[in-house]
N, CA, C and O atoms as CSV, one atom per row, in Angstrom:
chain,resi,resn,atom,element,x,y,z
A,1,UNK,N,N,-7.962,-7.175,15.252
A,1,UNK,CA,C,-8.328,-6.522,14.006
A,1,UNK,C,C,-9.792,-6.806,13.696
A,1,UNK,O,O,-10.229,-7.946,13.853
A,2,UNK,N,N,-10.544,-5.844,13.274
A,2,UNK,CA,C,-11.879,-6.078,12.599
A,2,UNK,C,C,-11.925,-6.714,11.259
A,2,UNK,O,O,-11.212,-6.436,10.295
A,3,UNK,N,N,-12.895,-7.634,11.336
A,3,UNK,CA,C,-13.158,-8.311,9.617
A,3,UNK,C,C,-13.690,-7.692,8.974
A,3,UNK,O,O,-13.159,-7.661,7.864
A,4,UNK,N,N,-14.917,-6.855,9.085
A,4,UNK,CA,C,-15.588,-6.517,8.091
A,4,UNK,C,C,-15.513,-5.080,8.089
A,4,UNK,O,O,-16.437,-4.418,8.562
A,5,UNK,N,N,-14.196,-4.391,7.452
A,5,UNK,CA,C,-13.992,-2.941,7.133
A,5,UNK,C,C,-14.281,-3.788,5.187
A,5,UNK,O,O,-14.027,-4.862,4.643
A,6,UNK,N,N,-14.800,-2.735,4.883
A,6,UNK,CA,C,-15.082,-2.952,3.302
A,6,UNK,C,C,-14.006,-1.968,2.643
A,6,UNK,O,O,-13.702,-2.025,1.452
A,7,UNK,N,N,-13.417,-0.979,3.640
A,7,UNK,CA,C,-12.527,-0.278,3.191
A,7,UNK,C,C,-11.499,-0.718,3.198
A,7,UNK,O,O,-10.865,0.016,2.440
A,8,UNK,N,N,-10.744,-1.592,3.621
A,8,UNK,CA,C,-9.623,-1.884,4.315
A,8,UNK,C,C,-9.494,-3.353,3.383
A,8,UNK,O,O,-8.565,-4.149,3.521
A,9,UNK,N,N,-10.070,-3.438,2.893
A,9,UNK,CA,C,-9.995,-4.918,1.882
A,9,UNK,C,C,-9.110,-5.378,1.386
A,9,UNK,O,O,-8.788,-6.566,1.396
A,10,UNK,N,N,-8.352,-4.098,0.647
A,10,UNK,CA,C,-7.281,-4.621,-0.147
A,10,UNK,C,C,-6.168,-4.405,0.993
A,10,UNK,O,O,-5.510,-3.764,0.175
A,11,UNK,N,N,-5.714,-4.381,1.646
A,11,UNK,CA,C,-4.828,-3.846,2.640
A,11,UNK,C,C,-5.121,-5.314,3.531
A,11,UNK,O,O,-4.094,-5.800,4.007
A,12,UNK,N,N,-5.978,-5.817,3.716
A,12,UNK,CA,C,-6.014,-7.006,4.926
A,12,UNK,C,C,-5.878,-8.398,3.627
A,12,UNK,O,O,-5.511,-9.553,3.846
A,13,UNK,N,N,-6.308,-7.795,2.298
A,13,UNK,CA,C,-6.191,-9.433,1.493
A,13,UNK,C,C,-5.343,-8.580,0.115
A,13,UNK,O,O,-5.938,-7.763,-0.588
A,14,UNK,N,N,-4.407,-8.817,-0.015
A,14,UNK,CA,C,-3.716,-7.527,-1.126
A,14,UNK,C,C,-4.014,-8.026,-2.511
A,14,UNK,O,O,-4.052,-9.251,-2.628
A,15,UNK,N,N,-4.224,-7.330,-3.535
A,15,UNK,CA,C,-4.048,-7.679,-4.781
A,15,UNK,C,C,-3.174,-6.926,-5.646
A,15,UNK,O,O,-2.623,-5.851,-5.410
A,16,UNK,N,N,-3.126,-7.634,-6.669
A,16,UNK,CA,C,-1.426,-7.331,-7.179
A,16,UNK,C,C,-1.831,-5.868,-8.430
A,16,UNK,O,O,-2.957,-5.701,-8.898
A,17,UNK,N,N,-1.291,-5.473,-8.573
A,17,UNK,CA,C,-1.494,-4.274,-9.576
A,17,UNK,C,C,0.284,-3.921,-10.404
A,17,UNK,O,O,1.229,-3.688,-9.650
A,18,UNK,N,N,0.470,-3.932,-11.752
A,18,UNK,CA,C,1.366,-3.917,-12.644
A,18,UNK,C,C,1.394,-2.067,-13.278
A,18,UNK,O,O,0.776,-1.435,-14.135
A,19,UNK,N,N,2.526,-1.751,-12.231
A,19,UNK,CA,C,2.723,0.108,-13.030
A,19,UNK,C,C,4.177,0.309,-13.631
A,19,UNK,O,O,5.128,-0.243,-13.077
A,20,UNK,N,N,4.314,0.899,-14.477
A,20,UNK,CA,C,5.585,0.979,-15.272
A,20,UNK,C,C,6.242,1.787,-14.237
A,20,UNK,O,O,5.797,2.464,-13.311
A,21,UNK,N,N,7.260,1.561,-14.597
A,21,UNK,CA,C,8.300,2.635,-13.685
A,21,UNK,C,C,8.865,3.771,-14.631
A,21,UNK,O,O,9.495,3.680,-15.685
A,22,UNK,N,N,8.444,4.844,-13.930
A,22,UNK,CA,C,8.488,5.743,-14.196
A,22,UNK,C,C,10.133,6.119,-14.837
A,22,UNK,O,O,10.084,6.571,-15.981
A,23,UNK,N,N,11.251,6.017,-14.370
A,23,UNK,CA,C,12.800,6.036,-14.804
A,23,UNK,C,C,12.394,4.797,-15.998
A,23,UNK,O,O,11.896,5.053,-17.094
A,24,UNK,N,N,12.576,4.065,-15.731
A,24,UNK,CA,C,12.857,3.140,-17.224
A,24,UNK,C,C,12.039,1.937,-17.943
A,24,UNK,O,O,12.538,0.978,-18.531
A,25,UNK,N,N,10.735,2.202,-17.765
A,25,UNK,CA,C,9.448,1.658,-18.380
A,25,UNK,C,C,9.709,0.727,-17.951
A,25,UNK,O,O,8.896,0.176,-18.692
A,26,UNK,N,N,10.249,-0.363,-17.207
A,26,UNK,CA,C,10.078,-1.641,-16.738
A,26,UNK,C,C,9.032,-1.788,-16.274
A,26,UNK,O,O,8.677,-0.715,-15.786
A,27,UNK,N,N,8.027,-2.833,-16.093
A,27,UNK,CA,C,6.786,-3.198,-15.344
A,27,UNK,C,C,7.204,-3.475,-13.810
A,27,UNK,O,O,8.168,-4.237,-13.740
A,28,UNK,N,N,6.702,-3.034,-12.553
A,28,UNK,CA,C,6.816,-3.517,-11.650
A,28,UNK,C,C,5.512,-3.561,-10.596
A,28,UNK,O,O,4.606,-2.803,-10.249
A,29,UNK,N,N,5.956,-4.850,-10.318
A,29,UNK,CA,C,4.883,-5.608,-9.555
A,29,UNK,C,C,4.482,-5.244,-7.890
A,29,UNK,O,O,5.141,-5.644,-6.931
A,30,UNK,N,N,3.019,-4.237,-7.793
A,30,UNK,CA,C,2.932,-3.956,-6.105
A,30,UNK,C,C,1.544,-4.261,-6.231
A,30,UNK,O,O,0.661,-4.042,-7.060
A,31,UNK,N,N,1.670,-4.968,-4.891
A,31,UNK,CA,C,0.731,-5.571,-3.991
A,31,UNK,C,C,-0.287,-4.309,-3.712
A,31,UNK,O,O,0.283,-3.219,-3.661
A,32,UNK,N,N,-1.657,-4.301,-3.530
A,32,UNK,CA,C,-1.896,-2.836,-2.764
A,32,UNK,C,C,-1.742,-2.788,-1.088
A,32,UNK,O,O,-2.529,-2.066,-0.475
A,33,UNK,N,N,-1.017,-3.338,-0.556
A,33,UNK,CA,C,-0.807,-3.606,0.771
A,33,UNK,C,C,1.271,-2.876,0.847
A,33,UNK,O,O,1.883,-2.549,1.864
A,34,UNK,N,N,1.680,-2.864,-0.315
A,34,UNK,CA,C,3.079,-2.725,-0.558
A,34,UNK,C,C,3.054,-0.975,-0.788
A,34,UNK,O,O,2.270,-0.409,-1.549
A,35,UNK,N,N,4.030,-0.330,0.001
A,35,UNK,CA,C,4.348,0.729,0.246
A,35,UNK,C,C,5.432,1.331,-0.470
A,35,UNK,O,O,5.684,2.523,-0.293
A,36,UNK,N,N,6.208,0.509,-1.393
A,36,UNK,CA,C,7.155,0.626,-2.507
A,36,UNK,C,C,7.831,0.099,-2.667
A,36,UNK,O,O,8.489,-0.283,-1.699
A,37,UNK,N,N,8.200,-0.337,-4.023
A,37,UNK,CA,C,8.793,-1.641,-4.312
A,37,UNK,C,C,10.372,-1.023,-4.753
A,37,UNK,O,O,10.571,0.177,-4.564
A,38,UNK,N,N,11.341,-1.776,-5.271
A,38,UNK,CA,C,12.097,-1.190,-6.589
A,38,UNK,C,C,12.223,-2.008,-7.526
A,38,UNK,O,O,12.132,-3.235,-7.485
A,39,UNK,N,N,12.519,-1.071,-8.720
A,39,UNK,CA,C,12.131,-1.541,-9.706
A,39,UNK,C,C,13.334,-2.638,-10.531
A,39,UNK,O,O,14.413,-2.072,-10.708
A,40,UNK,N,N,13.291,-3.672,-10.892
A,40,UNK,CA,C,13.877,-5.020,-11.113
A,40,UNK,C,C,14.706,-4.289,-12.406
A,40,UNK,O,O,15.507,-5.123,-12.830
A,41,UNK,N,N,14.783,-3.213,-13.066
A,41,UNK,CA,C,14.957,-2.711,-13.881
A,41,UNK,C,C,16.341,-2.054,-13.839
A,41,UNK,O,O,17.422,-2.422,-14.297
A,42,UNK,N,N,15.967,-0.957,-13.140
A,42,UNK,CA,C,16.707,0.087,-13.172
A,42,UNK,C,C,17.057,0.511,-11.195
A,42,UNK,O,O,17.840,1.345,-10.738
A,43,UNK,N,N,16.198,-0.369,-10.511
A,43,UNK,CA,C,16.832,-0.187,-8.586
A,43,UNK,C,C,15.511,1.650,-8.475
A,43,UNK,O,O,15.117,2.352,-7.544
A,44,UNK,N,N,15.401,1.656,-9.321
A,44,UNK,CA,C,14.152,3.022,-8.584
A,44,UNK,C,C,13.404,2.790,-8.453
A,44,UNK,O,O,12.738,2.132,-9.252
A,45,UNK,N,N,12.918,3.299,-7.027
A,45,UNK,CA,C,11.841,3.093,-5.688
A,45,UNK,C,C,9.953,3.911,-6.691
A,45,UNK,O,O,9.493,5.001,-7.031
A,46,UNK,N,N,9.581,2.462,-6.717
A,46,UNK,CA,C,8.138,2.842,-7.514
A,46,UNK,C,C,7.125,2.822,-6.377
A,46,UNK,O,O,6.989,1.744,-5.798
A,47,UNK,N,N,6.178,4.168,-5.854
A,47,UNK,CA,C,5.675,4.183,-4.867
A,47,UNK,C,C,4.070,3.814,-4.972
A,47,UNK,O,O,3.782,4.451,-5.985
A,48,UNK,N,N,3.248,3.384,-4.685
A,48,UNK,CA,C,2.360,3.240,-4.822
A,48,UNK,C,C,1.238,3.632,-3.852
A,48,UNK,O,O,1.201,3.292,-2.669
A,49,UNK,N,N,0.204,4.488,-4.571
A,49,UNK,CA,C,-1.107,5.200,-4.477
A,49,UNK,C,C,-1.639,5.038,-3.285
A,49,UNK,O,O,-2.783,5.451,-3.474
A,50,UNK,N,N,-1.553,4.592,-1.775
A,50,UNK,CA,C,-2.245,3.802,-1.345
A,50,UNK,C,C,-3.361,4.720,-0.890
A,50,UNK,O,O,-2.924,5.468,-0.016
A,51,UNK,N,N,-4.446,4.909,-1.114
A,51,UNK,CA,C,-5.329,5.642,-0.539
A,51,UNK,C,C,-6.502,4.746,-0.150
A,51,UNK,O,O,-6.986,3.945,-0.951
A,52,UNK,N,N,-7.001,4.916,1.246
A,52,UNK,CA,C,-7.877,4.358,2.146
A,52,UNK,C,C,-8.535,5.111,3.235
A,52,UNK,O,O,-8.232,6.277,3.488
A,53,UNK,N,N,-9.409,4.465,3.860
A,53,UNK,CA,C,-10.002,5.017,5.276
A,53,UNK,C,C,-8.755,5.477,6.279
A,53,UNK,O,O,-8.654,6.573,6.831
A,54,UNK,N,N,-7.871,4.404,6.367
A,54,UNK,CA,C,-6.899,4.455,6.839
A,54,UNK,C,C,-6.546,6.367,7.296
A,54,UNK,O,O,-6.314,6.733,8.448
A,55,UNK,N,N,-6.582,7.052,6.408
A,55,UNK,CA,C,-6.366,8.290,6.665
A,55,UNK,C,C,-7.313,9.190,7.489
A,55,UNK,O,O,-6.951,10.241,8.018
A,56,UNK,N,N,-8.541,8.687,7.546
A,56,UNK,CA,C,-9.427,9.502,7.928
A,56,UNK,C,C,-10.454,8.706,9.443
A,56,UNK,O,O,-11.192,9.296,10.232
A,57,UNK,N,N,-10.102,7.213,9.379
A,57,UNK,CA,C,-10.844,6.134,10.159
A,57,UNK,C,C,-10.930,5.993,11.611
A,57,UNK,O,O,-10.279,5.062,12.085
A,58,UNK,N,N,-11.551,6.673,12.356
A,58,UNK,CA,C,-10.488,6.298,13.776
A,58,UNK,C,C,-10.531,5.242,14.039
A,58,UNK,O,O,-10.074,5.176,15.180
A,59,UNK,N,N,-10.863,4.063,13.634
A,59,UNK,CA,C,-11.029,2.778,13.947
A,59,UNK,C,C,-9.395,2.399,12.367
A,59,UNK,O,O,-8.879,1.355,11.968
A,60,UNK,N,N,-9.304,3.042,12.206
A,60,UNK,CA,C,-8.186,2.254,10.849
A,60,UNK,C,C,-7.229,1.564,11.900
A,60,UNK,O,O,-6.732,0.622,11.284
A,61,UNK,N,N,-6.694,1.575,13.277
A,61,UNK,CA,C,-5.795,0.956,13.768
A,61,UNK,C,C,-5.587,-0.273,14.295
A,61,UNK,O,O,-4.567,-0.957,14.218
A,62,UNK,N,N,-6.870,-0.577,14.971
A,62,UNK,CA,C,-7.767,-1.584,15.368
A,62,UNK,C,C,-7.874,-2.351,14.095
A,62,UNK,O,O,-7.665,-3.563,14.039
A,63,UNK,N,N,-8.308,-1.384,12.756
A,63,UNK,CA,C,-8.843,-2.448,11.920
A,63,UNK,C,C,-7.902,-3.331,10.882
A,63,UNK,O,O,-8.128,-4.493,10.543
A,64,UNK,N,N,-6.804,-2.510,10.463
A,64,UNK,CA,C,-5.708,-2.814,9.920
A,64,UNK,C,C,-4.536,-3.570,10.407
A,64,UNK,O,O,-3.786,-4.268,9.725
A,65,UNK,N,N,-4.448,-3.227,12.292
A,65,UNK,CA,C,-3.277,-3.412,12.630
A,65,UNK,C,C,-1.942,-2.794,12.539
A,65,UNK,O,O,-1.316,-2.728,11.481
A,66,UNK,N,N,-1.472,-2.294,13.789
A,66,UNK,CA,C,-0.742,-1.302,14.258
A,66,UNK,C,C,0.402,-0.958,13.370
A,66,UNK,O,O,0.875,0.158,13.152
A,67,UNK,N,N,0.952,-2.724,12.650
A,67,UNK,CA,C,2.106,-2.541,12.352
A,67,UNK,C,C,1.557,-1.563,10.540
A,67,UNK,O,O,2.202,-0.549,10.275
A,68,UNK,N,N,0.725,-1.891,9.799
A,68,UNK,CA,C,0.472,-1.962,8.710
A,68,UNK,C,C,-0.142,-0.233,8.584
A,68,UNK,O,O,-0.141,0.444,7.555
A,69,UNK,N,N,-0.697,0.238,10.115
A,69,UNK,CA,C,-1.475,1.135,10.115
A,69,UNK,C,C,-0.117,2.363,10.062
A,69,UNK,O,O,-0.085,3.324,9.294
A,70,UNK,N,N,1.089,1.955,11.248
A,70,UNK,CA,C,2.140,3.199,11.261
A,70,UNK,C,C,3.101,3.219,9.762
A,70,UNK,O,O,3.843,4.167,9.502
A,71,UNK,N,N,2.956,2.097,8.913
A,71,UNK,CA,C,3.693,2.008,7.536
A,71,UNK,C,C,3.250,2.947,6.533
A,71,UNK,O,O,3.887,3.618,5.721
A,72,UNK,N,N,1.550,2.807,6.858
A,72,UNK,CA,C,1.013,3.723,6.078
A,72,UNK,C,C,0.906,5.454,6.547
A,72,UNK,O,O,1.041,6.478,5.877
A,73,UNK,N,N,0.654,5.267,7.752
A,73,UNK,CA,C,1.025,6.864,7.988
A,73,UNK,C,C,2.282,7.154,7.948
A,73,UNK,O,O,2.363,8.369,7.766
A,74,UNK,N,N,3.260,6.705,8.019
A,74,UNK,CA,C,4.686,7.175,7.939
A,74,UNK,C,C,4.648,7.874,6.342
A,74,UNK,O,O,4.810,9.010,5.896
A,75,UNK,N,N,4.445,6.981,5.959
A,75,UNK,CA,C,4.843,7.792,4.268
A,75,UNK,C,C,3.954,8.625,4.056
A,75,UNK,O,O,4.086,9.392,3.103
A,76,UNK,N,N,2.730,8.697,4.953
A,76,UNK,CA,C,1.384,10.020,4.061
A,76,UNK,C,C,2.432,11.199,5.008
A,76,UNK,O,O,1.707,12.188,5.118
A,77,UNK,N,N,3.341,11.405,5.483
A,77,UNK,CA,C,3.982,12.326,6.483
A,77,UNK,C,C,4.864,13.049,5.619
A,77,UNK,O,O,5.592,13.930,6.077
């Protein structure tokens, strides 16, 4: 994996981000490295935003790592 993608930052060191869930206002807690959580609330799948190089990078595979790189293209599918 490459160290110094500036894009890929939050995805190689995650930080946490707090979004209501949409079914039943509960707060739930995703990583930006987390591909969807459920919600502690109500069990509905809260998906989260992930937008990066990743989509467009030809180096995103190398730089992210294979496993993290096919998680994220699976769901942009």
């Amino acid at each position: 994996m490459l160290d110094h993608c500036p894009g890929a930052a939050n995805l190689k060191t995650p930080t946490l981000s707090i979004r209501k869930c949409p079914q039943c206002g509960e707060e739930a807690e995703l990583f930006s490295n987390d591909i969807s959580v459920k919600c502690w609330g109500c069990g509905f799948v809260v998906y989260n935003d992930i937008e990066s190089c990743i989509q467009w990078c030809k180096h995103a595979k190398e730089c992210v790592g294979e496993e993290m790189y096919n998680r994220i293209m699976a769901r942009k599918k």
